[in-house]
N, C-alpha and C positions, 0 to 999 in steps of 0.2 A: 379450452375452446379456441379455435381458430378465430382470429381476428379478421379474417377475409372469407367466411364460408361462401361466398357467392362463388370467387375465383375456386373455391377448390369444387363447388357444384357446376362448375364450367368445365374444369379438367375431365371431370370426372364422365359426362356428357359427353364431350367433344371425343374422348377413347372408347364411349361405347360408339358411337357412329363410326370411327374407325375400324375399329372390330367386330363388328358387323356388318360392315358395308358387305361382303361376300354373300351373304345371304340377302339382300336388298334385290329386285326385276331393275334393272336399267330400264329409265324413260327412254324418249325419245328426245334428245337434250338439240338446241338450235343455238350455234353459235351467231354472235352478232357484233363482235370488235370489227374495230374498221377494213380488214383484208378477206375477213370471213362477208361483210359484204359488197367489196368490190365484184370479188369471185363468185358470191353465189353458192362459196361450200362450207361444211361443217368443221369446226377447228381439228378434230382428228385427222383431215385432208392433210394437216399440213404439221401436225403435234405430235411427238413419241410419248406416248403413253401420260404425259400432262402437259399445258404449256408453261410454259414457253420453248421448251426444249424441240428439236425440230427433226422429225424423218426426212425420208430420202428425198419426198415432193414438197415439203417447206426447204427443202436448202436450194431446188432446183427453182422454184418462185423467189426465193431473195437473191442469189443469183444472179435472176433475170430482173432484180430492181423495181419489183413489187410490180409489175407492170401486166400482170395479166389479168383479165376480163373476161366475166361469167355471168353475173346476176345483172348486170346493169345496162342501161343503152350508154351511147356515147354520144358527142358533142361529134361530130367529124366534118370535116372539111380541108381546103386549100392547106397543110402545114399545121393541120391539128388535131388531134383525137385524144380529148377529156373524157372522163365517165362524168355522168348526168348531175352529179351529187359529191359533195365534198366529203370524205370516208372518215371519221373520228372514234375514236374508241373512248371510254373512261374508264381509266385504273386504277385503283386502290388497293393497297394491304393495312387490313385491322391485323394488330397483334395483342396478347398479352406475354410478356417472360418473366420467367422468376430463376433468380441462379442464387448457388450458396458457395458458401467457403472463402475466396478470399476478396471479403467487400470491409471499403473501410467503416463501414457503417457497423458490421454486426450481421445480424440477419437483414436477409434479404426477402421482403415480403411481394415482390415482383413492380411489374412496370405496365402501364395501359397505355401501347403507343396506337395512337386513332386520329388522325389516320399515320400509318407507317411511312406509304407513299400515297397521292393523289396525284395525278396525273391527264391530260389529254394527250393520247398518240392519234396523230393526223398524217394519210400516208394513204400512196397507192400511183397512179398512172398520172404522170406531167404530160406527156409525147410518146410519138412513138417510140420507140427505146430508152426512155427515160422515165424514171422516179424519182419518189421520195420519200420521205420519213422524217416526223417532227415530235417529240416531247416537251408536253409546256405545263409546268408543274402548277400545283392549284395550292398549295399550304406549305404554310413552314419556310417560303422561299422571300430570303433578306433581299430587298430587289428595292431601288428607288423607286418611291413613286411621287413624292414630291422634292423636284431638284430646282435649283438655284441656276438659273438662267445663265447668271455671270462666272459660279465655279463650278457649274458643271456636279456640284455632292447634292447627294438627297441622302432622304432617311424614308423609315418604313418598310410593310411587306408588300407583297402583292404579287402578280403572276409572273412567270419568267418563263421565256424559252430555255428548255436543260441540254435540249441536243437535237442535232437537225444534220441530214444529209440530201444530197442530190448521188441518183446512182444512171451514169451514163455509159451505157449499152454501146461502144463505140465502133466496133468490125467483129468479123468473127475470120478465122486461121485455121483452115483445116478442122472442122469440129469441134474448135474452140471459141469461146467466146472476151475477148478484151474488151475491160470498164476502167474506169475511172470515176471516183466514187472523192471530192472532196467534203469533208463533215468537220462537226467540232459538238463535243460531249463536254459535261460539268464533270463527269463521274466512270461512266464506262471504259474508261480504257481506248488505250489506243487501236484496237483490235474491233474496235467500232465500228472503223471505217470498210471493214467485211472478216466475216467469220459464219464458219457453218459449224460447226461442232459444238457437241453441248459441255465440253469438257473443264468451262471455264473459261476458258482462255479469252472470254469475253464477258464481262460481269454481268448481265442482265439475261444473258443465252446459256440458262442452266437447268437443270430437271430438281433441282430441290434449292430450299429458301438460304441457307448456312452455306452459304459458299464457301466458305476459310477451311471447312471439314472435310471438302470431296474433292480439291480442286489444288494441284502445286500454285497453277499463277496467280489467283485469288487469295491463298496464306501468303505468298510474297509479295503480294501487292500490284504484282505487275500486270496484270490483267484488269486492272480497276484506274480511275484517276483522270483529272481533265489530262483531253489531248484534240490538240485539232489539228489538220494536218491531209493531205490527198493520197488516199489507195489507189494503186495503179495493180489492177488483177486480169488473172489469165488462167481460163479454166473450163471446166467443162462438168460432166454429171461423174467422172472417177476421179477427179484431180483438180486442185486449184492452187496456185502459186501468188503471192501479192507481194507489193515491195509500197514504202508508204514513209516520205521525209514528213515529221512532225515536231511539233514542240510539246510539253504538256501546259499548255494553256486555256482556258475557256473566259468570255467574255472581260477582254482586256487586261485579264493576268499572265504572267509569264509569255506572253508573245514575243519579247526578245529574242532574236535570233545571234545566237552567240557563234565567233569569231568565226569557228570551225563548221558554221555551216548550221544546221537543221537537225537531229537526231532522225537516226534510221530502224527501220522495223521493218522484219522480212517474215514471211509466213509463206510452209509448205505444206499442203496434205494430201496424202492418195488415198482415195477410198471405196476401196473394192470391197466386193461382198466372196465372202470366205466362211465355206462350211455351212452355208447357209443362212449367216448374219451379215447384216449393214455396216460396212467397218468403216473407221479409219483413224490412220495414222498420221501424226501433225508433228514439226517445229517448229517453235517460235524465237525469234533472235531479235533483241535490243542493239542499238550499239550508238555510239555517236555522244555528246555532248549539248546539251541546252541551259538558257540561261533562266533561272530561277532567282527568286527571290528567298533569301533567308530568314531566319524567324527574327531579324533585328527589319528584317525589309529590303537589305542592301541587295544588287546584283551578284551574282554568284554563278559562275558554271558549275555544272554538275553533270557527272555521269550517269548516261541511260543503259548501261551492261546489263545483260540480263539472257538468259535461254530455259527454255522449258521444252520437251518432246511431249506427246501426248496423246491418247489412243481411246476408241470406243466401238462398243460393240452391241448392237440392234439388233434383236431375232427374239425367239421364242421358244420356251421350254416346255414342256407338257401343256402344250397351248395355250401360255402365259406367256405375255410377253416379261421380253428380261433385254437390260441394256447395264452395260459391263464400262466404269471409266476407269480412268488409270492418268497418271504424271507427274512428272519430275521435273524441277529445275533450279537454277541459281540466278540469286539477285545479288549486285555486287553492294559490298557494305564500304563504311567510311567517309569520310566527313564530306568527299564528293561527288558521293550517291546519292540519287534521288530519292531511292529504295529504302535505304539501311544504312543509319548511322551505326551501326555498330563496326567495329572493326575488320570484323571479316566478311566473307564474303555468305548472305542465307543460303539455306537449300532447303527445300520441301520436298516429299514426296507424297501421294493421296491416291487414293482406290475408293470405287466406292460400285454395290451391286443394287440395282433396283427391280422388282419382281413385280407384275401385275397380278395381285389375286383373281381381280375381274376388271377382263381388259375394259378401258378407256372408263372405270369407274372406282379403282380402289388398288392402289400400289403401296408395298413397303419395300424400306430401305435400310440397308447399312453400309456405313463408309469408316472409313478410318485413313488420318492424316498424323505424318510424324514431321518435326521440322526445328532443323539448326537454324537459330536465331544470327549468330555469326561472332556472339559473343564470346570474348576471353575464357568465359567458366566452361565453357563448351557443354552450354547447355541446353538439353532440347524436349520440345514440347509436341508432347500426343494429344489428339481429340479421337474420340470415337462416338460416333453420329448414328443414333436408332431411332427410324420416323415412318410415318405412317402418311398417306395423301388420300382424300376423298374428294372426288372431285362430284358435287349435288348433278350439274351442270358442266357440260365442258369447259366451259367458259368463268364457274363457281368454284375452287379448289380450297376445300379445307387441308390443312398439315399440321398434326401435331409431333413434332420430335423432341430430342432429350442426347443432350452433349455431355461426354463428360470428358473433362480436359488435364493433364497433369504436366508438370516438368518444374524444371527451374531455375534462376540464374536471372539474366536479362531473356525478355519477349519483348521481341521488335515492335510487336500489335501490343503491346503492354497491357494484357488479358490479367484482369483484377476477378479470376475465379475459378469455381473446379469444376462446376457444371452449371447447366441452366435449360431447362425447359420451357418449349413455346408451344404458342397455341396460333395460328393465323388462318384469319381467311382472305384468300386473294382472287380478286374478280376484276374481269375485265368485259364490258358491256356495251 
């Protein structure tokens, strides 16, 4: 007899609601996180088939710096125009996962993480051409709260700001639009400071929960990680180009700015619609040198090398929606990478297909990712990724998926197993 029959009367629940959601009538679902009501519109306005992941009209609103206005009255006068109300969201993910094979424990009878994340996102219109966007986490976050006047150390938890930008709308060039966007994230990645594509290439802007599965720059890590640092972009509703000096730092770590300057981050992408889908086609490029701390504490420069290409595709299949990713790239390894201490240099590459059974109510997916750790043994590691998304509510998104992972040698992410299946529900209110 199962020692957890509740969890497995969970599993077993939570795939029949997957698997029947196609035969379910969609309500009439009412988004309500903070942009759905600046705007006034329904999270599909601005979501490809679940969110976070974003169509063609949420990349043209972030863009433009969260700055547009529907549902609300404004504050206006001499040099200002607020909306009425301060715009907040609340985010959480409940999960459970269970993985087997290689745990040093033996079996693995799963894991109850509750909450996964908690969060406040607070965001929307500062000025005229001007936003914002703020993350201030509600648990689990090591943060002083009572410090010592004279050295400045505390201990405890309590709330933390995780990540925060201003996005300044500053000319526009021929049908173009130029911003300047400086920010600083705990975790997201440097690509924080602007990204439209759901490809990864920025950890938090993805269409499924397993990022490491569907995603090159998320198995390589490069797409994730403090960084603070100023986006300078240029772009329009086919194309957008940014260049962005950073360090990976976030609240008072690694801010050193070592010898040679700042580390650089360049991002390209054109995105045309072809054949009748949302496309586009991306670069991304590390390069430069930053000072880190190493695991003894000391100063350290370390290299930020790194490239990824990257692709996706939006449209519809027998009037299902279907979005198509794809990408590849390299993170440099060795003792003065940021990336990868292994000796050589990683590579990933990842795909992954997502089909709407019934749009904006019930998607599955499958992805698959291979990837050279950079190790001597030249060994490398598969996952392939089958899941499922029901989303009760636009705004309510259950996903049940199921990994399973093989290779061997050295893993850079030092992956202690051969599969693992999840159960989460993620809501944003």
């Amino acid at each position: 007899m199962s020692r957890f029959p509740a969890f497995r009367s969970m599993f077993l629940v939570c795939a029949a609601v997957l698997i029947g959601a196609a035969s379910m009538v969609p309500e009439d679902a009412k988004a309500v996180p903070a942009f759905a009501r600046q705007t006034g519109m329904a999270c599909v306005a601005c979501h490809n088939q679940a969110f976070p992941a974003l169509n063609s009209f949420g990349r043209m609103f972030k863009a433009n710096g969260y700055t547009m206005v529907g549902g609300q009255s404004l504050i206006e006068g001499e040099h200002i125009s607020l909306p009425m109300a301060l715009n907040m969201s609340a985010v959480a993910k409940i999960r459970y996962a269970k993985t087997n094979g290689n745990t040093d424990t033996g079996t693995d009878h799963g894991q109850i993480q509750w909450p996964d994340e908690a969060a406040f996102l607070v965001g929307g219109k500062v000025a005229d051409k001007v936003g914002f966007l703020m993350e201030i986490g509600m648990a689990g976050i090591a943060t002083p709260v009572e410090v010592d006047m004279e050295t400045g150390e505390g201990e405890g938890e309590g709330i933390a700001l995780l990540s925060s930008k201003l996005h300044f709308n500053v000319a526009e060039f021929g049908g173009s639009n130029f911003s300047i966007v400086p920010f600083s994230t705990d975790g997201l990645g440097v690509g924080y400071g602007f990204e439209l594509l759901n490809t990864g290439a920025q950890r938090a802007q993805r269409p499924i929960e397993y990022r490491t599965g569907f995603s090159a720059a998320q198995a390589l890590e490069v797409g994730s990680g403090a960084a603070t640092g100023m986006s300078f972009v240029l772009g329009n509703n086919n194309y957008f180009v940014s260049y962005t000096p950073w360090t990976p730092g976030f609240n008072g770590d690694n801010f050193d700015v070592s010898v040679s300057g700042l580390a650089h981050y360049f991002r390209a992408v054109y995105m045309p619609h072809l054949f009748g889908f949302d496309t586009g086609f991306g670069i991304q490029l590390w390069a430069g040198d930053s000072e880190v701390a190493d695991a003894d504490g000391e100063r350290v420069t370390a290299s930020t090398d790194a490239w990824v290409i990257d692709a996706q595709a939006l449209g519809e299949i027998a009037e299902m929606p279907l979005s198509l990713y794809a990408s590849y790239g390299s993170a440099k390894g060795g003792d003065d990478s940021i990336w990868n201490d292994n000796p050589n240099d990683a590579k990933a590459f990842a795909m992954m297909g997502q089909l709407g059974v019934l749009p904006n109510r019930a998607n599955v997916y499958l992805a698959y990712r291979t990837m050279d750790s950079g190790a001597d043994d030249d060994s490398r590691f598969n996952a392939v990724t089958l899941g499922g998304q029901y989303l009760y509510s636009q705004n309510l998104r259950f996903e049940l998926f199921h990994v399973i992972e093989n290779g061997s040698g050295v893993d850079m992410r030092a992956t202690e197993r051969d599969s693992m299946t999840m159960i989460q529900l993620f809501a944003g209110f």
